[in-house]
C-alpha positions, 0 to 999 in steps of 0.5 A, a space after each residue: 024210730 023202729 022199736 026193735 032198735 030201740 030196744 037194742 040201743 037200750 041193751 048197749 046202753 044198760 050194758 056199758 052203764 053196768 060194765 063202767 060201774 063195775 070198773 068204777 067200783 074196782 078202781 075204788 076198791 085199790 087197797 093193798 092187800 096181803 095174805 097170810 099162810 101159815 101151817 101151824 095156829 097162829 097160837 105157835 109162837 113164829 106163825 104168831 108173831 108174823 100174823 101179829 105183824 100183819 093185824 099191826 099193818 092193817 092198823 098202822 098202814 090202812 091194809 087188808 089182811 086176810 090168812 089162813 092157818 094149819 093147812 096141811 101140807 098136802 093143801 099148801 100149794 093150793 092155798 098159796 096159788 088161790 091167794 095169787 089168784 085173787 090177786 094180792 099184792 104180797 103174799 106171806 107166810 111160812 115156807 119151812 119144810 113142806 112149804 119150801 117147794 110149793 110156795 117156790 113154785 107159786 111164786 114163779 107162776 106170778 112174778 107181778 105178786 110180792 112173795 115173802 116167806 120164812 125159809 132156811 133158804 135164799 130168795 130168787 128172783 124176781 119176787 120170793 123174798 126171804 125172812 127168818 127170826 133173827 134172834 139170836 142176839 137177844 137169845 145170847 143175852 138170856 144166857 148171859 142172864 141164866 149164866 151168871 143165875 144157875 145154882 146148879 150150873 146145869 141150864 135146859 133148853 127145849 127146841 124144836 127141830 135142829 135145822 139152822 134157824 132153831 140151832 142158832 138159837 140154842 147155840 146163841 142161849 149156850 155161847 151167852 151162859 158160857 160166855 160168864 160161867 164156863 162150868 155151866 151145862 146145857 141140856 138140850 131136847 129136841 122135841 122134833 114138832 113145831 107144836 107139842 106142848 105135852 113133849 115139850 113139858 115132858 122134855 122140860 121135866 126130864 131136864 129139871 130131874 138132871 139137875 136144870 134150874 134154868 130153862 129156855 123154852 124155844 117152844 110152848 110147854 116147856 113153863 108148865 114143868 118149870 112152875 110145877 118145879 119152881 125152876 126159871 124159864 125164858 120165852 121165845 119169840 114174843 113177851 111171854 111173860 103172863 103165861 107165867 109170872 112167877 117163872 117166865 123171867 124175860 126172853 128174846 121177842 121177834 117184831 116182824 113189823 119192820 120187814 112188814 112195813 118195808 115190804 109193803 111200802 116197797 112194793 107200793 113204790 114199785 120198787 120191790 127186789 127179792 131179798 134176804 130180809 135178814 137185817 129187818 129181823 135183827 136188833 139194830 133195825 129194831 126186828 129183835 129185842 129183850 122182853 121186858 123183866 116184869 116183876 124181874 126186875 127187881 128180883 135179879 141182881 143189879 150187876 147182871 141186869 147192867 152188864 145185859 143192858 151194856 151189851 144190849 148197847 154195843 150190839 145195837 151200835 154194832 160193836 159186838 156181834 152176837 156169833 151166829 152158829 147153825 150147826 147142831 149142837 150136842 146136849 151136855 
């Protein structure tokens, strides 16, 4: 045989051989794989608690997991669109505020990617879920909890921002302390950050001066004051409860593996829908709950921690309904 057509029956061979190789190892390589975009550290407590979700889905759902986090955002869209380049199958994260258009639009320049972003907003079809931290049964429980425990009746809270997800939340802690003492006073700060731990200690501290002996600290800060002070806090979002022992009596905890898991094992049936994942992120679906009382527990008075447990009970079965308020309320 002619060497020249060797040599170019040999090229078509060593070709092929490379090129089915490559396929092979990218059908192997079908793990699920979501990204996590988020524009504070995962430090803060929201963007935590989601990352949190993700890790727990590597570990619980055999995924891959790969995020990013304080992206600014001027480079928001950009980060988002290089994940859906790639290629992943869900991609999640935090929408809020300067993410809300970006992430939107992405999204509809890939229908075939699963997105789900936290937002005050509605999802759109067909494929940007919706989810947010539903947590204002647990929150109305705190303060029940700081009702009936107030020497002074005068309870603090220090918030982020006033849009809708943190106002319910504020009002949740306020409608709870006035639901088993309708003297108390609610001192409310808004420190206009995400995270600013510094303003939010000043803000707690301004609360305290006024008479607060109770906080609740819907943002990082606020438990540096309260144990300076000697005054009792409630966490947000997670059990923070080794922050600060002597202090941190319980608080509202945000699970968002439910919504994980559900998103993921959707999408792997090809059955995805955008939604809004509101019930994944509430008590009854297991998305919300209590953090435990620790050493508390012992501390508190029997009667308070019963009547909280009761009502943990009938919200769980759906016969009470923690109100949901989204207006923004006003500092006693």
């Amino acid at each position: 045989m002619n060497k020249s057509i060797l040599a170019f029956l040999l090229m078509v061979f060593v070709v092929f051989t490379i090129s089915a190789g490559g396929q092979q190892e990218q059908l192997a390589d079908d793990t699920f794989r979501i990204a996590g975009i988020f524009q504070t550290a995962i430090e803060e407590p929201w963007d935590g608690v989601v990352h949190q979700a993700c890790l727990k889905a590597v570990d619980e759902l055999g995924v891959k997991y790969e995020f990013t986090e304080k992206i600014a955002a001027a480079d928001f869209e950009k980060v988002v669109r290089e994940y859906a380049e790639r290629g992943f199958d869900l991609i999640v994260g935090d929408a809020f505020l300067a993410g809300e258009e970006a992430s939107r639009r992405v999204a509809k320049d890939y229908p075939d990617i699963a997105f789900a972003f936290g937002s005050e907003f509605g999802p759109v079809d067909p494929n940007f879920s919706v989810f947010d931290n539903w947590i204002h049964e647990p929150t109305y429980l705190c303060g029940v909890i700081a009702g009936n425990m107030t020497e002074t009746n005068v309870l603090g809270v220090v918030a982020a921002i006033p849009i809708n997800e943190v106002n319910r939340l504020v009002n949740a802690f306020k409608e709870g302390a006035l639901s088993v003492n309708p003297d108390v006073k609610v001192k409310i700060a808004y420190i206009g950050s995400w995270f600013d731990p510094p303003k939010a200690k000043e803000a707690a501290q301004a609360q305290i001066e006024a008479g607060a002996d109770i906080i609740f600290a819907e943002r990082f800060g606020v438990f540096e004051a309260a144990k300076e002070n000697n005054v009792l806090a409630f966490g947000n979002m997670s059990d923070q409860h080794e922050l600060a022992p002597e202090v941190v009596v319980t608080g509202p905890v945000w699970d968002l593996y439910p919504t994980v898991e559900y998103l993921v094992k959707t999408v792997k049936a090809d059955a995805y829908v955008a939604q809004d994942l509101k019930d994944w992120s509430m008590m009854a679906k297991g998305g919300a709950s209590l953090a435990p009382f620790h050493g508390f527990e012992d501390k508190l008075p029997a009667d308070v921690i019963a009547a909280v447990k009761d009502l943990e009970q009938q919200i769980d079965n759906g016969v009470f309904r923690v109100p949901i308020v989204e207006e923004q309320p006003t500092s006693d």
